[in-house]
C-alpha positions in Angstrom: 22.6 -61.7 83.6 19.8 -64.4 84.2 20.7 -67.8 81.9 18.0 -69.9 81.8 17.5 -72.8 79.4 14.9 -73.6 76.8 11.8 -74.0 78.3 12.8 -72.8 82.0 12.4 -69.6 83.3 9.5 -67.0 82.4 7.9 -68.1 79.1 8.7 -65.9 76.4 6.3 -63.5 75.0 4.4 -64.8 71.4 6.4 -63.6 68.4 3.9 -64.8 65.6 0.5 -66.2 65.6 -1.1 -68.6 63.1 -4.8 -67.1 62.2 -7.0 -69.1 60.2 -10.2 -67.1 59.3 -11.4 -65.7 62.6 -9.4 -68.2 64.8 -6.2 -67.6 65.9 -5.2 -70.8 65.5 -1.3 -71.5 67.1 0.9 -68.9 68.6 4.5 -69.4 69.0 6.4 -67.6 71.5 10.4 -66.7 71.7 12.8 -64.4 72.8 15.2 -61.8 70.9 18.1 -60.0 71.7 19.1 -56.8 69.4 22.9 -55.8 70.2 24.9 -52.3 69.0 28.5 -51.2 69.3 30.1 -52.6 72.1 27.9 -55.5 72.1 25.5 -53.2 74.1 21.9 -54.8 74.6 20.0 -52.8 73.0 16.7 -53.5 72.5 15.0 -57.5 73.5 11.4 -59.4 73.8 11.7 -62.0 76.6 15.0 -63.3 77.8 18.2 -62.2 75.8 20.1 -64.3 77.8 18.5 -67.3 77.4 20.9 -70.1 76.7 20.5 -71.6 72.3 21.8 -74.0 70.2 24.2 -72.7 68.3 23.5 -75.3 65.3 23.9 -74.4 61.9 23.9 -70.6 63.0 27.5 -71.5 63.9 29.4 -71.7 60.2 30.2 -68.3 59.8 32.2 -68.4 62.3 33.3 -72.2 61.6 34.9 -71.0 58.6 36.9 -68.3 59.8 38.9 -71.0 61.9 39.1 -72.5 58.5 40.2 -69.7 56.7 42.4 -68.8 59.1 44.1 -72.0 59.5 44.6 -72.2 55.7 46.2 -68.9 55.6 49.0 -70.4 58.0 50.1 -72.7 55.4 49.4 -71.4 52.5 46.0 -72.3 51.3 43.8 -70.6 48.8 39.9 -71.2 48.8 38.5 -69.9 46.3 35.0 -67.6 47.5 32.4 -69.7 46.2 33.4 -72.5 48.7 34.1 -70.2 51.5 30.4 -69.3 51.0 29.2 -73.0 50.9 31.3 -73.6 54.0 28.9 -71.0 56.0 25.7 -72.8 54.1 22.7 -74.7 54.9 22.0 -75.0 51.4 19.5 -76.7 49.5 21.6 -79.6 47.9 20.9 -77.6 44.1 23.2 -78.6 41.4 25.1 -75.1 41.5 25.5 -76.5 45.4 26.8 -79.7 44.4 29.2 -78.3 41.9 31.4 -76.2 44.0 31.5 -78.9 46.8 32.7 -81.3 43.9 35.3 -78.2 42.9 36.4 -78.4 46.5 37.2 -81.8 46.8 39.3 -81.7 43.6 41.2 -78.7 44.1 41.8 -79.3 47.6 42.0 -83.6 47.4 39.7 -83.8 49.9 37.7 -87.3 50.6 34.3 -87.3 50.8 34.4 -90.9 52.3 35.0 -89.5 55.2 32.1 -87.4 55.6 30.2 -88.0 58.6 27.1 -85.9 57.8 25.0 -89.0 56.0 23.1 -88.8 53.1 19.5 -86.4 52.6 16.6 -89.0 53.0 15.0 -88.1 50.4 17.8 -88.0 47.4 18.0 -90.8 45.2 20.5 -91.4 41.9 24.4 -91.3 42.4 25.7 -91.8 45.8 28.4 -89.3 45.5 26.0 -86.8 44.2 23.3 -87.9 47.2 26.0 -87.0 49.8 26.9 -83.7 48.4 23.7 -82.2 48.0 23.2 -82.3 52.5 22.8 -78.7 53.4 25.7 -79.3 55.8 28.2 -80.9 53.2 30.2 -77.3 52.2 30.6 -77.2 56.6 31.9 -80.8 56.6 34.5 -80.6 53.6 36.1 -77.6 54.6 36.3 -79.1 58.2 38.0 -81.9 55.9 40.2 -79.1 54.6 41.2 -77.5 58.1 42.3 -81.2 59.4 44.5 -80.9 56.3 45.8 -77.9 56.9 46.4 -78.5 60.9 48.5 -81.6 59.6 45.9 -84.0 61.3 44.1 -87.0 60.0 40.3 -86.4 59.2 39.3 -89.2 60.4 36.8 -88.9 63.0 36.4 -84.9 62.7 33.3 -85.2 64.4 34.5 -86.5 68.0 34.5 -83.6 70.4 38.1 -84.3 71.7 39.3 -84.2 68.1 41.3 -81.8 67.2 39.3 -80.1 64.4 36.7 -80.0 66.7 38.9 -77.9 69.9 40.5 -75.7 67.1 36.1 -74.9 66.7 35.7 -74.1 70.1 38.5 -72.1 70.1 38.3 -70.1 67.7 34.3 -69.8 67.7 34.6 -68.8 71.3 37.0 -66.2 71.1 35.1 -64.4 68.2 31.6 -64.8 70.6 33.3 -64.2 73.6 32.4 -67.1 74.7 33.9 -69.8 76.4 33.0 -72.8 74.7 35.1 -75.2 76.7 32.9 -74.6 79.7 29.6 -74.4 77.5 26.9 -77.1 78.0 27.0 -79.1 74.7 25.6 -82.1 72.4 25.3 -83.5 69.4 23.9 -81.6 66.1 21.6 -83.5 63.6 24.4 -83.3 60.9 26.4 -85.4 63.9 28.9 -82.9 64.5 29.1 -81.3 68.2 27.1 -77.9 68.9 27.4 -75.8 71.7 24.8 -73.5 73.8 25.4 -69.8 74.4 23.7 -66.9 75.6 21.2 -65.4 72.8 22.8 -62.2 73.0 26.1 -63.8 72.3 24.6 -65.4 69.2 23.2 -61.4 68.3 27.1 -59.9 68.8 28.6 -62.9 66.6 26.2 -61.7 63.8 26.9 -57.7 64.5 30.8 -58.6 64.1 30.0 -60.7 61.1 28.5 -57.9 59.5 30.8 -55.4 61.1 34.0 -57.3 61.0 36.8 -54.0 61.8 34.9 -53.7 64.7 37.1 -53.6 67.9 35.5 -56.3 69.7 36.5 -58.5 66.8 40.2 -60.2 67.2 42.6 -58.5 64.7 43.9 -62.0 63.8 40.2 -63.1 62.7 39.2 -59.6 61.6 40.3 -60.0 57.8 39.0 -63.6 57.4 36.0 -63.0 59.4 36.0 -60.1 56.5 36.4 -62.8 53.6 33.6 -64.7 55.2 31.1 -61.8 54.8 31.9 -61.0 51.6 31.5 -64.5 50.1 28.0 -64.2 51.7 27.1 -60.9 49.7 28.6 -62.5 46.7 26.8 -65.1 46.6 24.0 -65.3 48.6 22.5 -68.4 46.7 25.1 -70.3 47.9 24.2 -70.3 51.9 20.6 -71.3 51.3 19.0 -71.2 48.1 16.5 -69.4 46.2 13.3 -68.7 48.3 14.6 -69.2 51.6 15.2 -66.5 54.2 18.7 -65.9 54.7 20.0 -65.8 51.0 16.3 -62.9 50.7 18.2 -61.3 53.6 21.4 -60.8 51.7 19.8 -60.0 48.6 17.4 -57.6 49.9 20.4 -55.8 52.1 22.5 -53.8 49.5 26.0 -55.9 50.6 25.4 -54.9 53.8 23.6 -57.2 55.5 24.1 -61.0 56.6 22.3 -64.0 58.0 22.2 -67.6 58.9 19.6 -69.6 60.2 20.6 -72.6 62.5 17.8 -75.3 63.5 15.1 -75.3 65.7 14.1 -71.7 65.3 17.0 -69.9 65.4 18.3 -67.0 63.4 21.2 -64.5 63.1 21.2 -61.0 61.1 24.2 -58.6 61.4 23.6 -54.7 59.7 26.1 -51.8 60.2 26.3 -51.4 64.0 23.5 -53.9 64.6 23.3 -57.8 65.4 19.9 -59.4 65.9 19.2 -62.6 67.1 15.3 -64.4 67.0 15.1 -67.6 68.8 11.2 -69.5 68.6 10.6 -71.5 71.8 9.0 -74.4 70.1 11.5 -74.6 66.9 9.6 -73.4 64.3 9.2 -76.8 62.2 7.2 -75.5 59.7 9.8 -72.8 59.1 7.3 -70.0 58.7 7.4 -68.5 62.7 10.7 -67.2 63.0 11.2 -66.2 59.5 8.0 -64.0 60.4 9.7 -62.7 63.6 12.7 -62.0 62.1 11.7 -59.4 60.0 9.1 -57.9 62.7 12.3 -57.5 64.9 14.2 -55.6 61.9 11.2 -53.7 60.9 10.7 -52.4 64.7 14.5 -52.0 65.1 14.1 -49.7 61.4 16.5 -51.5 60.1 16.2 -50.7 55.8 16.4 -54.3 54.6 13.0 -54.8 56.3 11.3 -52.8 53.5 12.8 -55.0 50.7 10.6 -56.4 48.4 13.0 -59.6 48.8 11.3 -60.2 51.6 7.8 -59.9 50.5 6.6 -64.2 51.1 8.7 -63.5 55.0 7.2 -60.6 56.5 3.7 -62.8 56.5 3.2 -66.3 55.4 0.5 -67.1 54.2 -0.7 -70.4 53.3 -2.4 -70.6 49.9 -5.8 -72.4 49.5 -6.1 -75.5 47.3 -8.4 -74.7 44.7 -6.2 -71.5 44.1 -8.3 -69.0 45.7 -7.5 -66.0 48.6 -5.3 -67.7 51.2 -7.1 -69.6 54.1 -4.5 -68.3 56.9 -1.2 -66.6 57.6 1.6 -66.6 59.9 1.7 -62.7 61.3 4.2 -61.2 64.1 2.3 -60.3 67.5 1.7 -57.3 69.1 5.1 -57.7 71.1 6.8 -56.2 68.3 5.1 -52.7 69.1 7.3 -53.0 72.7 10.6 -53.6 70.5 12.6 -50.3 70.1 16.1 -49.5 70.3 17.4 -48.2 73.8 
């Protein structure tokens, strides 16, 4: 195993390419790491083991330690908000309305959220704070301080103990240990941790695959519970459009994702877990949707033939005065090298 961090090492092949007419316009590389049973590797472009931000990609698993702890003393969450718990969503009013259902049933305070407020909401305060893609992570982090019997209050530090009940509990279902894992702070001000790429690929084959052996029997039904809120409601952990709720529409309940910032994203299918990571993070949010599903088309993986994700599988950007687009975003010839082992 060869860690290397962003940006050192070999650079990573090109995963999509921008063409604009006959220019090719911007090509942005990354790596990918496709894992089976076992947590095998089984197929990979570049450097599986190159070291990621977790980010957002890390909920999940963030609310099985929630679920889990809740289950200790009693606790019932009701699925929407597990789902919203394992969002980045889109702040929508169906978004705001089980965070506020949250707070009620569980007396949580949103006062002592730490993730701010989106910059470009205006009207009610409450309402502003609620619609922040990472607001369903942050309450039920309120809600596992409750049910740990430990003040909320400063959830975020990385000594707290919400935060080493995370680590915990996110390493042992990664296999990874966080402890030792280089780390810093995520844009929703929480801490994030860096792991291997193909440990980011196994988290998402035992999220779809969460009997699986390799999963911790304590975790397994929560872990479980966490899936199925996804399939359930899929609008819930992005919103319409976007590429992880397509995912779980277009996958028959049997396929999951999350995307975490800068260009990272997790898909789990039966027996599979694949993991995309674009080197220069993606802002436009077009490249690694793109390589996403060229990795689960080459892997033949069936949710890559959904019409769900007809706008993914190439971008292309639409032309002003509403004729034939002027360019897309298409996945490179490296996908042509991408087959399972």
């Amino acid at each position: 195993m060869t860690l290397s961090s962003i940006g050192g090492g070999a650079p990573p092949p090109v995963l999509s390419l921008l063409v604009r007419g006959a220019i090719t316009e911007a090509a942005h590389r990354g790596d990918v790491a496709v894992v089976g049973e076992g947590g095998v590797l089984v197929g990979s472009l570049g450097n599986p083991d190159r070291l990621v931000s977790l980010r957002s990609a890390v909920k999940p698993f963030t609310a099985v330690a929630v679920l889990a702890a809740a289950a200790e003393r009693g606790i019932e969450i009701a699925d929407e908000f597990v789902a919203l718990a394992a969002a980045s969503h889109a702040g929508s009013p169906e978004h705001v309305a089980v965070a506020q259902a949250a707070i009620a049933r569980h007396g949580l305070d949103p006062a002592l959220l730490v993730h701010g407020r989106p910059a470009s909401q205006r009207g009610d305060a409450s309402v502003d704070l609620l619609s922040h893609m990472c607001s369903g992570q942050h309450l039920s982090l309120l809600l596992l301080a409750q049910a740990m019997g430990v003040d909320g209050r400063g959830y975020d530090a990385y000594d707290h103990p919400v935060q080493v009940r995370l680590r915990e509990v996110v390493g042992e279902l990664l296999s990874c240990d966080l402890s030792a894992a280089p780390w810093g702070v995520d844009g929703c001000a929480i801490p994030t941790s860096a792991v291997p790429l193909r440990a980011t690929a196994e988290g998402a084959r035992r999220w779809a695959n969460p009997t699986d052996d390799a999963v911790p029997h304590k975790y397994q039904p929560h872990l479980a519970r966490v899936k199925a809120a996804a399939i359930a409601h899929p609008r819930l952990i992005a919103g319409g459009g976007f590429l992880d709720t397509d995912l779980i529409r277009g996958g028959a309940g049997e396929v999951v994702a999350k995307q975490g910032a800068e260009g990272l994203c997790l898909v789990g299918v039966p027996g599979l877990g694949i993991a995309v990571r674009t080197e220069d993070g993606d802002a436009a949010a077009r490249a690694g949707r793109v390589a996403a599903c060229a990795a689960l088309a080459a892997m033949g993986v069936a949710v890559a033939e959904s019409s769900a994700l007809s706008h993914h599988r190439i971008v292309r950007l639409p032309d002003p005065r509403g004729g034939e687009p002027l360019a897309e975003v298409r996945p490179s010839e490296a996908f042509a090298t991408l087959r399972a082992r």
